[in-house]
KELO-568200 format. One line per 2 residues: number of its first residue (from 1); their letters; for each residue x, y, z of N, C-alpha, C. Coordinates in Angstrom, 3 decimals, always signed. Each point is the difference from the previous one (the first is absolute). Example, Ala and Ser with C-alpha at 12.3 -4.5 7.8 and 13.67 -1.06 7.14 Angstrom:
% residues 2
1	AS	+13.190 -5.690 +7.800 -0.890 +1.190 +0.000 +0.900 +1.200 +0.000; -0.350 +1.050 -0.720 +0.820 +1.190 +0.060 -0.770 +1.090 +0.730
% end
This chain:
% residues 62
1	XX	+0.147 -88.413 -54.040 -0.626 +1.290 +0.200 +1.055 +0.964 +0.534; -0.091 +0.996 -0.390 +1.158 +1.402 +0.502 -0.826 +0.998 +0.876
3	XX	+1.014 +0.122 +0.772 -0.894 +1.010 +1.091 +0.694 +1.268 -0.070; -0.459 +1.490 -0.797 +0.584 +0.656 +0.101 -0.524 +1.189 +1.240
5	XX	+0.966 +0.151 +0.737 -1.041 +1.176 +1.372 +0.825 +1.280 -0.932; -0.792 +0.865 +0.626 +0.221 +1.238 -0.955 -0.121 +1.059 +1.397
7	XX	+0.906 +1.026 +0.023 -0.083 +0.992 +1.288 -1.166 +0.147 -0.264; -0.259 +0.773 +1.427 -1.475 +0.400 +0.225 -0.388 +1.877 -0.298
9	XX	+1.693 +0.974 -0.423 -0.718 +1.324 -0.262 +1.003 -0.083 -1.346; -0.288 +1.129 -0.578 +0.591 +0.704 -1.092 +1.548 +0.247 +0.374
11	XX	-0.029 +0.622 +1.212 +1.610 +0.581 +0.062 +1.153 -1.299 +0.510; -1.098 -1.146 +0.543 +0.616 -1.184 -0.257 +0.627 -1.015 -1.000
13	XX	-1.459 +0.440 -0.651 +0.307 -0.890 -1.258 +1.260 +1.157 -0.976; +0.140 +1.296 -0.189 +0.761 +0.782 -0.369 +1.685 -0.542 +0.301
15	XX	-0.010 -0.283 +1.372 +0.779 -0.626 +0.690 +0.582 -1.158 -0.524; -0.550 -0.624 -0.269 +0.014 -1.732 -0.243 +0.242 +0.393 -2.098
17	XX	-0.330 +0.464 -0.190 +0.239 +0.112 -1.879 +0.228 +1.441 -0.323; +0.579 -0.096 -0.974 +0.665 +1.510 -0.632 -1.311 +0.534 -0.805
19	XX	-0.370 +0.908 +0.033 -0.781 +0.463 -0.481 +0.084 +1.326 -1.107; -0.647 -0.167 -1.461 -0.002 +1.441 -0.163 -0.515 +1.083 +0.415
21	XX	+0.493 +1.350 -0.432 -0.656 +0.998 +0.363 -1.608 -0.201 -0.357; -0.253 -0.374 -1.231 -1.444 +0.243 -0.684 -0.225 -0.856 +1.251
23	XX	-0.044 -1.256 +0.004 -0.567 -0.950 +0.895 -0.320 +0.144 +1.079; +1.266 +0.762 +0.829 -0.670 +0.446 +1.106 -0.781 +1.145 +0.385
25	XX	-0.557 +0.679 -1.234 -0.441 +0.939 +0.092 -1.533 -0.669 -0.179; -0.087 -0.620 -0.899 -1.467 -1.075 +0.212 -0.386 -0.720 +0.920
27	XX	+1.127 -0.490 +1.255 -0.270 -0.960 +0.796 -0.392 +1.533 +0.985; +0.659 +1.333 +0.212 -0.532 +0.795 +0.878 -1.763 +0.608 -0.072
29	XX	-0.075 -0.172 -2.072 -1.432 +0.067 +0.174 -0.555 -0.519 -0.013; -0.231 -1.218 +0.143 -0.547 -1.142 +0.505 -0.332 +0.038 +1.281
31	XX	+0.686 +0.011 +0.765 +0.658 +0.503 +1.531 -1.561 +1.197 +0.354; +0.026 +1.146 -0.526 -0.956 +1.131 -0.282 -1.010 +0.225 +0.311
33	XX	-0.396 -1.493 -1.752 -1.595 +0.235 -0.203 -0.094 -0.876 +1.177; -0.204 -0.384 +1.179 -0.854 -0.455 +0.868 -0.368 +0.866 +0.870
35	XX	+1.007 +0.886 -0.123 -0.854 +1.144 +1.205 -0.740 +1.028 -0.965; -0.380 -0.335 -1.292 -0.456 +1.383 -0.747 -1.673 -0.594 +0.147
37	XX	-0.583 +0.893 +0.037 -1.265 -0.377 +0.419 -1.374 -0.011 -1.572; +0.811 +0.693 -0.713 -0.559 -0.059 -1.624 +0.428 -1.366 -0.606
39	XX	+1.286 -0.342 -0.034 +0.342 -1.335 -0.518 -0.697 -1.055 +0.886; +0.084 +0.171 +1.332 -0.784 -1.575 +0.386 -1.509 -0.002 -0.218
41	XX	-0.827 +1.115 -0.098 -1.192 +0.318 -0.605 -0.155 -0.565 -1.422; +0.896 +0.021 -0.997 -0.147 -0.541 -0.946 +0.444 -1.120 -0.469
43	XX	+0.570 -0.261 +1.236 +0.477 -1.609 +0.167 -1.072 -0.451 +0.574; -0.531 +0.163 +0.793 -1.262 -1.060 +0.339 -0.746 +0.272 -0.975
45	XX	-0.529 +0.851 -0.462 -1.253 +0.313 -1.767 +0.053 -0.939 -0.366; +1.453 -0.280 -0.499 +0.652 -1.361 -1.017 -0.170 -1.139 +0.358
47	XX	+0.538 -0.550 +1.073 +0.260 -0.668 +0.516 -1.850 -0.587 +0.241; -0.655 +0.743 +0.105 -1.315 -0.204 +0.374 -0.749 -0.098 -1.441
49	XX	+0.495 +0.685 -1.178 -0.428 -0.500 -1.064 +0.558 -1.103 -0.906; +0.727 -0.865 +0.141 +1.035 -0.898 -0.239 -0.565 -0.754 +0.871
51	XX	-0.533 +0.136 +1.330 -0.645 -1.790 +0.722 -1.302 +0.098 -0.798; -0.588 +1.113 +0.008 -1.228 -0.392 -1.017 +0.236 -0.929 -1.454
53	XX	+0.568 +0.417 -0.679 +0.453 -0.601 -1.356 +0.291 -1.080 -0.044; +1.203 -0.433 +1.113 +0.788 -1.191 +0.029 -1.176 -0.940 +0.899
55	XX	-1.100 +0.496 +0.978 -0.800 -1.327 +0.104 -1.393 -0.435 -1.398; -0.073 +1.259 -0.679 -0.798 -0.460 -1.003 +0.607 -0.751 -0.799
57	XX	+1.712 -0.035 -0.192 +0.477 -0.959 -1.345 -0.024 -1.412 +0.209; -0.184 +0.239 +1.872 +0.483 -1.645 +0.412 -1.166 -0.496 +0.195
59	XX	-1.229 +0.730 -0.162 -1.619 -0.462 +0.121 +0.028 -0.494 -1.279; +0.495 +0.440 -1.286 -0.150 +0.103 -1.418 +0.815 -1.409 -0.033
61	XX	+0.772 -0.625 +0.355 +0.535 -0.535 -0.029 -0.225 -1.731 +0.292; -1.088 -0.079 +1.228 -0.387 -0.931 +0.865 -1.581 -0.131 -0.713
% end
């Protein structure tokens, strides 16, 4: 088994690997949407319609 630990922020992990521009421009919005209050709104929607689905497939299933 491999144990990889991985820093614990962005400007760490930035630190630790070369990064591209694009890339780190995704890891900053990433970074973002948690304080945006529309994206985590529609992250829970999802997230809340996706446990619905995914326990009916596994009812469908059993």
């Amino acid at each position: 088994m491999i144990t990889i630990e991985l820093p614990p922020t962005i400007n760490q992990w930035q630190k630790t690997v070369a990064l591209s521009a694009n890339e780190t421009a995704k890891l900053e919005l990433m970074r973002q949407a948690t304080t945006d209050p529309m994206f985590m709104a529609d992250l829970q929607e999802n997230m809340t319609v996706f446990a619905g689905v995914d326990a009916e497939w596994w009812e469908a299933i059993q």
